[in-house]
PLY file of the C-alpha trace (Angstrom):
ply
format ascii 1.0
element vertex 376
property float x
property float y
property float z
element edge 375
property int vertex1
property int vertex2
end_header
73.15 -34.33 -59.42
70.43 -32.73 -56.93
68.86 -35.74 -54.45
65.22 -36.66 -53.76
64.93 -33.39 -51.61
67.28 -30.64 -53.20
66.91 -26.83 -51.06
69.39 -23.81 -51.94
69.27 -20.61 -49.86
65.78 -20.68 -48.99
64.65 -17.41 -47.23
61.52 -17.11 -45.66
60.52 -13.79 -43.23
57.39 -13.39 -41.08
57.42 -9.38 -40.55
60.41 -8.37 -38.92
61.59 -12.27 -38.11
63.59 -14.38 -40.44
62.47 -18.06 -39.78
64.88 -19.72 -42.74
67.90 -17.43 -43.21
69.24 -19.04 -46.32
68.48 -22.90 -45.86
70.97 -25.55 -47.99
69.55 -29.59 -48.57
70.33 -31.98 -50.35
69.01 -35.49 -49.51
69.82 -38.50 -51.79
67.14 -40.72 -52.90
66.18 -43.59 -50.98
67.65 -42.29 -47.43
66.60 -40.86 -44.31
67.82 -37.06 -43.34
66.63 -36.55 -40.25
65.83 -32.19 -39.22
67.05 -31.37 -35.77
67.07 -27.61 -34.14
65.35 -26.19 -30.83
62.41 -25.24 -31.09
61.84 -22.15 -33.35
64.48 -23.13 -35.15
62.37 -22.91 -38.80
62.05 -27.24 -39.30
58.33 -26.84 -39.62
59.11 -23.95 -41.89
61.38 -25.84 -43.94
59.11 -28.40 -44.22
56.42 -26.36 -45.21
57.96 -24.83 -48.05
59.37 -27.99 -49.32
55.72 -29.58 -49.30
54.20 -26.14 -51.59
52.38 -25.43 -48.15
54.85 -21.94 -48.16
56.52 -19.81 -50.68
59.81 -18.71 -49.71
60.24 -15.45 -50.38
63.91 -16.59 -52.26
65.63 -19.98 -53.03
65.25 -22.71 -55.11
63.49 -26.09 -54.03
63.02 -29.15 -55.98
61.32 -32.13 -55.09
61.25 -35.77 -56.73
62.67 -33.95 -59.36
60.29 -31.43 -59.53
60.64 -27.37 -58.96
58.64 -26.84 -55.91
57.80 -22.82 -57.07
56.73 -23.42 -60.61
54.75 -26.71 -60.15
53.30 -27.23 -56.69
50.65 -29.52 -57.81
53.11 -32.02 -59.67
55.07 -32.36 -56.18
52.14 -32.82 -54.52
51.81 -36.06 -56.54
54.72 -37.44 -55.29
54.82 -36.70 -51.80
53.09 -37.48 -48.61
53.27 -35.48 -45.59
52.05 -35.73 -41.77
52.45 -32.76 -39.92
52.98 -32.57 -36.15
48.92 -32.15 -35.48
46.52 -34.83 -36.55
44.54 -34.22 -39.59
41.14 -36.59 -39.75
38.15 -35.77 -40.23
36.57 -36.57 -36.54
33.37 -37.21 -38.06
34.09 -39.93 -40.35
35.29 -43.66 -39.07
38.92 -44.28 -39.04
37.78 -46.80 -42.20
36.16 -44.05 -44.02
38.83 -41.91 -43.54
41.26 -44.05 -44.89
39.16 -45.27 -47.37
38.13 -41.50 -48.83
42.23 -40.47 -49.16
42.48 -43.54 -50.68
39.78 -42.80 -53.15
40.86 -39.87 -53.92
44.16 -41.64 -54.80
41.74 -43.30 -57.60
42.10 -46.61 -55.96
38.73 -48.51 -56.71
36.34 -49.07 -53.95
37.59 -52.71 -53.54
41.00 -51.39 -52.68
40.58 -48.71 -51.17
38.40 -51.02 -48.37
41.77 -53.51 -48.26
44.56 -50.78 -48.03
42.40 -49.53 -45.50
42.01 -53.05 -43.38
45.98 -53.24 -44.08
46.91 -49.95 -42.47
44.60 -49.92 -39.74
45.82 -53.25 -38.74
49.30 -51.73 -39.21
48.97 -49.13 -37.20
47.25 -51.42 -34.12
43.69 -49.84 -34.81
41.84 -52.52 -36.62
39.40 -52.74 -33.27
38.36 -48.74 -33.65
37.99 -49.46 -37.54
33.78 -48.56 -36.93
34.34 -45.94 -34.54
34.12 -41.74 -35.55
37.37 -40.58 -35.17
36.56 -38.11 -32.54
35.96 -40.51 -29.96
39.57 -41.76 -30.48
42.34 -40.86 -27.83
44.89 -37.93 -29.43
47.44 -40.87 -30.06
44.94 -43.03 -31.99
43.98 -39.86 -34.39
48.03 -39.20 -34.52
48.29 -43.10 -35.62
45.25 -42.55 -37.80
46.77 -39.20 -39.97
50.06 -41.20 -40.21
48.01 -44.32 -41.85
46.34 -41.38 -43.96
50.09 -40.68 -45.32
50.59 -43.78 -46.13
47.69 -44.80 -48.16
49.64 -44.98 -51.41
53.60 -45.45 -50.93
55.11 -41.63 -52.28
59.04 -41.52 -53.74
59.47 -38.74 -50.86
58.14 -38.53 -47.75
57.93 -35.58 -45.28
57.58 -36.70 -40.82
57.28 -33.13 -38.68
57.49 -34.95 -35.31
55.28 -38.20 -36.50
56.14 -39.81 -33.24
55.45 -37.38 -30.68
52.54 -38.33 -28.42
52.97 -42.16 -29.16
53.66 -44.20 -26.39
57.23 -46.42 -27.12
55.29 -49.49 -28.61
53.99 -47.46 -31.28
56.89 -45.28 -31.67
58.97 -48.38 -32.09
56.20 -49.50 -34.58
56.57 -46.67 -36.57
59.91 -46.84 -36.69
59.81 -50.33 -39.01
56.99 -48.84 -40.82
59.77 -46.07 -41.85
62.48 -48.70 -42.35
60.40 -50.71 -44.64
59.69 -47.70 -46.67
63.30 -46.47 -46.87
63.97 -50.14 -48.14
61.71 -49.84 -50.89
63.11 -46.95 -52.11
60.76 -43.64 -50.58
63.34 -40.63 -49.49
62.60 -39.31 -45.94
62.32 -35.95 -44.36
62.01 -36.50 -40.58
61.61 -33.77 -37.99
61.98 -34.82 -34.46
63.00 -34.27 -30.84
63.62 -37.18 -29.82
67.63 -37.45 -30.43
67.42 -41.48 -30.48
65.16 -41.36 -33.27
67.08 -39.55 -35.23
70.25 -41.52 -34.66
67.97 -45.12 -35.11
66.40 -43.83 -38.12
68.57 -41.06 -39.90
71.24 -41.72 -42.49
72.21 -37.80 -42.07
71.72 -35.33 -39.89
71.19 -31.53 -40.24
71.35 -29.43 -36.90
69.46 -26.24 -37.81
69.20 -22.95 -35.71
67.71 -19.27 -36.30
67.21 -20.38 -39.57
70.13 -21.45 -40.87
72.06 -24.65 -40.80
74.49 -24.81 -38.64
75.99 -28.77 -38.95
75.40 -31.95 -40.73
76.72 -35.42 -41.19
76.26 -38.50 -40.09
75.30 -39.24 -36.29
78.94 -40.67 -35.79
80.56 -37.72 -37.27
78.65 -35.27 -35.20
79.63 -37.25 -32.19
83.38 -37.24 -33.42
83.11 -33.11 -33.84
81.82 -33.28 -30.19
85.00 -34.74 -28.56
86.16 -38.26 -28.17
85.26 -40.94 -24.90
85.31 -39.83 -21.25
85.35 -41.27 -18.08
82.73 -40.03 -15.21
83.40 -40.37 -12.19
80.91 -39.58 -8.96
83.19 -39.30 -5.67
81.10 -40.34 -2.28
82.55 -38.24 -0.15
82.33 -34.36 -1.24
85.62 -34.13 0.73
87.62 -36.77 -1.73
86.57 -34.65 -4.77
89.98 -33.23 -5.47
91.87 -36.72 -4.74
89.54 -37.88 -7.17
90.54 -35.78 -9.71
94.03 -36.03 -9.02
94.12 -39.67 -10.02
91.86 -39.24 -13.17
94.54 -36.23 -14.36
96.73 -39.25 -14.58
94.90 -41.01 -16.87
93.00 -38.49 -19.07
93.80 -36.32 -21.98
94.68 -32.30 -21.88
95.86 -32.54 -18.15
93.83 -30.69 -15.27
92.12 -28.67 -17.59
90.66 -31.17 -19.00
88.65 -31.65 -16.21
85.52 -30.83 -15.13
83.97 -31.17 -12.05
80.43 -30.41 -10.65
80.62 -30.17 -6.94
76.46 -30.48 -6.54
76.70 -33.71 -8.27
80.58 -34.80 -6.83
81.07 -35.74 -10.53
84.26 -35.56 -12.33
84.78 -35.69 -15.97
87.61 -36.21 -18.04
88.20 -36.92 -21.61
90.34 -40.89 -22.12
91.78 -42.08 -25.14
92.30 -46.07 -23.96
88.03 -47.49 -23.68
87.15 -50.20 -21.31
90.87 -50.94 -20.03
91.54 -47.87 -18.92
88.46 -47.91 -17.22
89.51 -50.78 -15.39
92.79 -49.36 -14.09
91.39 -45.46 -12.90
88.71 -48.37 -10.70
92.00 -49.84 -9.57
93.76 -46.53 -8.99
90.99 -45.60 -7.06
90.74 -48.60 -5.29
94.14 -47.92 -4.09
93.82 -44.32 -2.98
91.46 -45.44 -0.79
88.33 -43.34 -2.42
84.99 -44.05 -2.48
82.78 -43.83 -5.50
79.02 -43.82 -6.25
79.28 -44.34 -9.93
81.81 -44.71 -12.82
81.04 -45.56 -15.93
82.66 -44.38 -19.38
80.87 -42.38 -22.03
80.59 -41.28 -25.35
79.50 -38.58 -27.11
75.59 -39.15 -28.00
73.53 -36.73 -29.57
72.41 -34.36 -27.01
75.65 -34.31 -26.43
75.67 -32.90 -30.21
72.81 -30.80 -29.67
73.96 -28.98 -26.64
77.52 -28.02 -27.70
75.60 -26.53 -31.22
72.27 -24.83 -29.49
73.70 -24.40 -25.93
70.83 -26.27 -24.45
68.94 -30.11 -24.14
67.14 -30.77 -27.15
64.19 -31.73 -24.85
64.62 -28.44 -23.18
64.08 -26.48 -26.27
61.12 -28.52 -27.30
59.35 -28.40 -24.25
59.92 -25.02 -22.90
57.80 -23.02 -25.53
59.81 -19.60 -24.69
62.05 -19.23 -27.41
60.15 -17.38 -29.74
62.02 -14.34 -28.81
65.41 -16.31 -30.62
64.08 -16.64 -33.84
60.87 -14.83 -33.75
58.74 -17.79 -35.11
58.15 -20.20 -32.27
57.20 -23.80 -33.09
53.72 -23.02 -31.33
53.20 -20.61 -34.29
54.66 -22.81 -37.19
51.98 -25.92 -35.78
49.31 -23.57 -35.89
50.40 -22.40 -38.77
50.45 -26.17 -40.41
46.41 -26.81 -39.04
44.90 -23.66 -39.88
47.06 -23.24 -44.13
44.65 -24.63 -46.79
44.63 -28.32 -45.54
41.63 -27.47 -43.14
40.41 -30.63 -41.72
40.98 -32.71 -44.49
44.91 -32.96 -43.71
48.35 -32.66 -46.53
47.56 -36.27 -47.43
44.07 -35.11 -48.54
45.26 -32.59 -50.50
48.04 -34.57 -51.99
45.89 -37.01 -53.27
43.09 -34.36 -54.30
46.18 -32.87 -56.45
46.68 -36.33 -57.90
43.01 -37.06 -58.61
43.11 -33.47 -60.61
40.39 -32.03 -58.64
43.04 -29.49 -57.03
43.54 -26.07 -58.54
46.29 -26.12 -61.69
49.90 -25.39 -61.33
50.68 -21.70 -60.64
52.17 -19.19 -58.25
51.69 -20.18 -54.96
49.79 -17.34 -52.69
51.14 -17.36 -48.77
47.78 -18.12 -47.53
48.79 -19.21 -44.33
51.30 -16.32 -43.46
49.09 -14.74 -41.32
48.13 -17.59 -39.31
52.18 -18.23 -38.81
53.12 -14.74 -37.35
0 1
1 2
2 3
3 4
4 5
5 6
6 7
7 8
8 9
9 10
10 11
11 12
12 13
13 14
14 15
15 16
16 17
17 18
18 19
19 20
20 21
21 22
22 23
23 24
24 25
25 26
26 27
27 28
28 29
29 30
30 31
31 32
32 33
33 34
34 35
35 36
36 37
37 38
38 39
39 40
40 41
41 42
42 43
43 44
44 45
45 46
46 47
47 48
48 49
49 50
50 51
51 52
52 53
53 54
54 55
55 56
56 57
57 58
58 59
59 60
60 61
61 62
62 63
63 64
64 65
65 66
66 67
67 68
68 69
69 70
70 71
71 72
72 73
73 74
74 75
75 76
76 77
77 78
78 79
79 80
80 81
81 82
82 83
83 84
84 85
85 86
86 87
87 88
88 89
89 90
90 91
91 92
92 93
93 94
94 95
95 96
96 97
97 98
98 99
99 100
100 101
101 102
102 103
103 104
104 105
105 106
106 107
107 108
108 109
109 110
110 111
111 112
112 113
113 114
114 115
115 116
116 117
117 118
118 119
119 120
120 121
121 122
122 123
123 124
124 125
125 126
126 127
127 128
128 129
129 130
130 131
131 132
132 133
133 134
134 135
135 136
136 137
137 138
138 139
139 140
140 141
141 142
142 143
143 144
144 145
145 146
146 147
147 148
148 149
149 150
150 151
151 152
152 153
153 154
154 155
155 156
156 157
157 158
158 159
159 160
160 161
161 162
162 163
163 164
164 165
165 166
166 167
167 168
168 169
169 170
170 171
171 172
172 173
173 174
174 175
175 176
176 177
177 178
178 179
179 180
180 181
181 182
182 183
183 184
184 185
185 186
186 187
187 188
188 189
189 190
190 191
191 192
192 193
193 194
194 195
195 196
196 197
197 198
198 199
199 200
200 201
201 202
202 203
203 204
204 205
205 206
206 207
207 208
208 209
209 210
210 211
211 212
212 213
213 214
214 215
215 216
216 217
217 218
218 219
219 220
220 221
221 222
222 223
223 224
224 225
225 226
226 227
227 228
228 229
229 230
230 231
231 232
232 233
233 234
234 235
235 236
236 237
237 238
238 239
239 240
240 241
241 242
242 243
243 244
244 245
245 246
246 247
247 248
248 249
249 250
250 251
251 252
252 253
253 254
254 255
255 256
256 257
257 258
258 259
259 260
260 261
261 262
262 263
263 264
264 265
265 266
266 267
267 268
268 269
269 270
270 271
271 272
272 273
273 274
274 275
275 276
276 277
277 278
278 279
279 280
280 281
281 282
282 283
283 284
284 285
285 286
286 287
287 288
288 289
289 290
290 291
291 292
292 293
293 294
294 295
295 296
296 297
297 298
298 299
299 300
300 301
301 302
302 303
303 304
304 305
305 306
306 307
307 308
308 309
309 310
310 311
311 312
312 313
313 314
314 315
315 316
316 317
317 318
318 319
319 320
320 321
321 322
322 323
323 324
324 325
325 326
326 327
327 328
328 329
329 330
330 331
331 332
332 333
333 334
334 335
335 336
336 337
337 338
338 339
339 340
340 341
341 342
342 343
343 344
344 345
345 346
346 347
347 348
348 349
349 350
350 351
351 352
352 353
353 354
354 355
355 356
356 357
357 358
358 359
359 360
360 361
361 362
362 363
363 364
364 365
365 366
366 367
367 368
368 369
369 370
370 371
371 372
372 373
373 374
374 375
C-alpha cells in the first residue's frame, strides 16, 4: 500500500534540462523522509510537484491519499507547505497574518486570535505580535511563514530548507516543533542542507542528483554503504609521516592500500575493525616508535561522509556555491525563484492551502505550468 507521500517516475523538463529524470517516493505515514542532493539537484522541484505547485510532464503522484494530477485542490486540503523564501504579507502584523490564514482555515475569530497568540509564542515572537511584518529581521519573517504552516495541524507536511537562516536556538526549536508533529501523526517532507538535521530529524533518507535518485535508507545504512570506522591520525613531524603509516598498516584493514595520507595536513587514514581498544594500542604503538602526533581520534562514517562519496562534493559546498546550474540545468537559485514568483504571490502555499480549503480557490482541474517560465 502507497504511504502518506507516494511519487513514481516523475519527469519534469525545463527546455532542454531535465530537473526530475524519473523520481520514485514512497514515504509511510506518520514519518519523517528527509530530501538531500546538491544543489540543482530537482528537491525544490520535487517538492513543487508534489504540493500541485508543478505538473510533471509524466508520473504519478499521490498525496494523503489523493492523486496530485486529477485533484490539486483536494491535496491542497491536506497539506501545508513552507518553501525556502518567506511568504507574509509585510504589510500586515505578524498577528494579522496569522490570524487571516487562520481564517481562511474557517477558524472563528475567537480562535483564530488564540492559535495565533499560541504560535507566535511558539515560535519566540510573541513581543513583535503588533509590529508589520516588514520591519521584522529575514529570520523573524522565516519564523513567521513557518507559524503560517502551521496554523491548522495537516496529515502531510512539506519543509524546503525551513531552517536555513535561523540561528541554532531556533533551529533547535523547530526541530521539537517537527518532532511533536511527527508524534501526532503528520507525515514529513523535509528538504535541507544541513546533514545533522537530516540525521536528528529523518526516519529515511533519499540522496537525489540530476534528477534522479540515486540512494536511500536510513542514516545508519547510508553510513554502513560508506565504509566501516577509521582511525585518523595527524603526524607532527612531516618527516615521521611514513613511520606513521607503517604502524597504522599494522592495525588497519586492506593493508597499505588502505591508506590514505594527505601530506598538507600530515594526516593518515586508515579503515579499523576493533573501536576504542584498538585505538588505545596504535596510541601505544606510537608511543613506542617514538612518533609524535598532533591529533588522533577515531571516526565514523557521518553523513557528509554519505554525501560526498554519492555527489563527489560537501553538501555545504554544493549549497553554497550557486555554480552548478550547468549539472542539471535548473539551479536551486531558479527553483526558489521559481517557488516566490508561481501563483502563491505574497500570500504564501499556506494561504493558498487554506483558500483551497475555505472553497474560495478555483475547482479541481488540469493544472496549467504557470510558473515554468519563471523556473527556466
Amino acid at each position: 500500500m502507497a504511504g502518506a507521500i507516494y511519487a513514481e517516475g516523475l519527469v519534469k523538463t525545463f527546455g532542454e534540462v531535465r530537473a526530475l529524470g524519473g523520481v520514485d517516493l514512497d514515504v509511510p505515514e506518520g514519518t519523517v523522509l528527509g530530501l538531500l542532493g546538491p544543489n540543482g539537484a530537482g528537491k525544490t522541484t520535487a517538492v513543487r510537484v508534489l504540493t500541485t505547485l508543478l505538473r510533471p510532464d509524466s508520473g504519478k503522484a499521490v498525496v494523503a491519499g489523493i492523486d496530485v494530477l486529477k485533484h490539486p485542490n483536494e491535496v491542497r486540503r491536506h497539506i501545508g507547505l513552507s518553501g525556502q523564501f518567506a511568504a507574509v504579507d509585510e504589510y500586515l502584523t505578524g498577528r494579522e497574518n496569522l490570524q487571516m490564514v487562520a481564517q481562511l482555515y474557517q477558524l472563528d475569530a475567537k480562535r483564530a486570535r488564540a492559535r495565533a497568540d499560541e504560535l507566535l509564542e511558539r515560535f519566540n515572537l510573541a513581543d513583535a505580535a503588533n509590529r508589520v511584518s516588514k520591519t521584522y529581521s529575514g529570520g523573524m519573517r522565516r519564523r513567521l511563514d513557518l507559524a503560517a504552516a502551521l496554523v491548522v495541524s495537516p496529515p502531510v507536511m512539506f519543509m524546503d530548507e525551513p531552517t536555513t537562516g535561523l540561528d541554532p536556538r531556533n533551529r533547535q526549536q523547530l526541530w521539537e516543533v517537527i518532532q511533536d508533529l511527527v508524534a501526532g501523526g503528520t507525515t514529513l517532507l523535509l528538504t535541507t542542507q544541513y546533514l545533522e538535521e537530516a540525521d536528528h530529524l529523518a526516519h529515511d533518507i533519499c540522496v537525489i542528483d540530476h534528477g534522479r535518485v540515486i540512494a536511500r535508507g536510513t542514516s545508519d545504512q547510508l553510513k554502513a554503504q560508506t565504509g566501516g570506522e577509521r582511525i585518523e591520525v595527524v603526524a607532527h613531524d612531516p618527516g615521521r609521516i611514513e613511520d606513521t603509516v607503517a604502524v597504522l598498516v599494522r592495525y588497519g584493514k586492506g593493508g597499505r592500500d588502505a591508506v590514505s595520507v594527505e601530506r598538507h595536513t600530515r594526516k593518515v587514514t586508515v579503515p579499523v575493525a576493533g573501536g576504542a581498544k584498538l585505538l588505545a594500542e596504535v596510541i601505544r604503538e606510537l608511543d613506542a616508535e617514538g612518533i609524535e602526533i598532533d591529533d588522533i581520534g577515531l571516526r565514523r562514517p557521518t553523513l557528509d561522509d554519505v554525501f560526498i562519496s554519492l555527489t563527489g562534493h560537501a553538501a555545504e559546498a554544493s549549497e553554497t556555491s550557486g555554480t552548478s546550474a550547468s549539472s542539471s540545468g535548473e539551479s536551486e537559485a531558479s527553483e526558489e525563484s521559481g517557488a516566490s514568483a508561481a501563483p502563491e504571490g505574497a500570500e504564501g502555499a499556506a494561504a493558498r492551502s487554506a483558500r483551497s480549503a475555505a472553497g474560495t480557490d478555483p475547482g479541481d482541474g488540469p493544472q496549467t505550468d504557470q510558473s515554468k517560465e519563471s523556473t527556466r
